[in-house]
N, C-alpha and C positions, 0 to 999 in steps of 0.2 A: 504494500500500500504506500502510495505518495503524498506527499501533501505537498500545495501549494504554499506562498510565504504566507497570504493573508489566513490561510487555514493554520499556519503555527502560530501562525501572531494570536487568532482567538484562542489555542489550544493556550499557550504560555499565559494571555491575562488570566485562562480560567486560571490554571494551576498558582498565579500569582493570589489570586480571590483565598484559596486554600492555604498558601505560604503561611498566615498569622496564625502563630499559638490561640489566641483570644476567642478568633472565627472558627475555630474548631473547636474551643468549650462550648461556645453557642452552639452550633450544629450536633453536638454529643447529649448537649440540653434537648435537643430536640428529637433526639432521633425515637423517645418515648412518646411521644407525640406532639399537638401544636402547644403553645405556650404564649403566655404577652410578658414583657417587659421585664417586669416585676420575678414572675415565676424563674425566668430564665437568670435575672440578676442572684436570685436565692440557691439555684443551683450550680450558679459556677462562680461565686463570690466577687465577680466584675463590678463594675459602677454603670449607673445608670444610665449616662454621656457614653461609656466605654461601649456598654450592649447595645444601643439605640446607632452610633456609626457602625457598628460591625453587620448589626441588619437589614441598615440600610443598602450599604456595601453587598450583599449578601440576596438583598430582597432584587437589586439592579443587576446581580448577575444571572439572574432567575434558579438560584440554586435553592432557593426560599419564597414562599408565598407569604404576603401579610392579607389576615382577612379581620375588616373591625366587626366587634361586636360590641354594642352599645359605647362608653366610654374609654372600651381597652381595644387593644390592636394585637390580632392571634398570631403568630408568624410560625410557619411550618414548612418541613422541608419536603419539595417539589422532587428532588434527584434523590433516592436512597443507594443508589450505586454509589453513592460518595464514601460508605461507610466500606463499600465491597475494596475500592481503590484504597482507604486505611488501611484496610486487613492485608489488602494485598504486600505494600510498600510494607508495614510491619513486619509479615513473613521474612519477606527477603532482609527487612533490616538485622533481622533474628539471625537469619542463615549468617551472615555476615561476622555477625562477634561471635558464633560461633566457631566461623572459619577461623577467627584472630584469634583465641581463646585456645585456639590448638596449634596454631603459630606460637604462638608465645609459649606454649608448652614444649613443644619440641625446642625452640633458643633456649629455655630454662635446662632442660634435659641436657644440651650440648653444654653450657658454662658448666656443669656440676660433673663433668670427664674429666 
């Protein structure tokens, strides 16, 4: 598969969207279901300013739905595959210190000859 430049450029803003630590406790907050504001600043100890730009952020890359109801505003995640691509990059992050973990055991094993 190829991709064109303007097709990486929106692949890279997405995975840019994803880059912050913060937009990913929001999204972790959510992935139980929809939430406003409030709920989601109590689950991931953020500030109120902090979660309201990340949603925004979040709500404009349509990775997130916001739907009002009465005085609050629900925000809920649109993509769940986003949880499949964590699990994914985790795995492999895993694989990784593993590999190092046994690197370093075998250098360990050589200085002690």
């Amino acid at each position: 598969m190829t991709f064109n430049p303007s097709a990486l450029t929106q692949v890279a803003d997405y995975f840019k969207v994803l880059s912050e630590l913060s937009r990913l406790q929001v999204l972790c907050s959510l992935k139980s279901g929809s939430k406003n504001v409030t709920e989601i600043m109590e689950e991931t100890g953020l500030g109120q300013a902090n979660v309201s730009k990340h949603l925004k952020i979040l709500a404009q890359s349509g990775i997130v739905s916001r739907t009002p109801q009465g005085v609050s505003v629900y925000y809920e995640i649109v993509e769940p595959f986003i949880f499949d691509l964590c699990e994914l990059v985790g795995d492999r992050l895993s694989v990784r210190l593993q590999e190092q973990s046994q690197q370093l055991k075998q250098l360990e094993g050589l200085r002690q000859r």
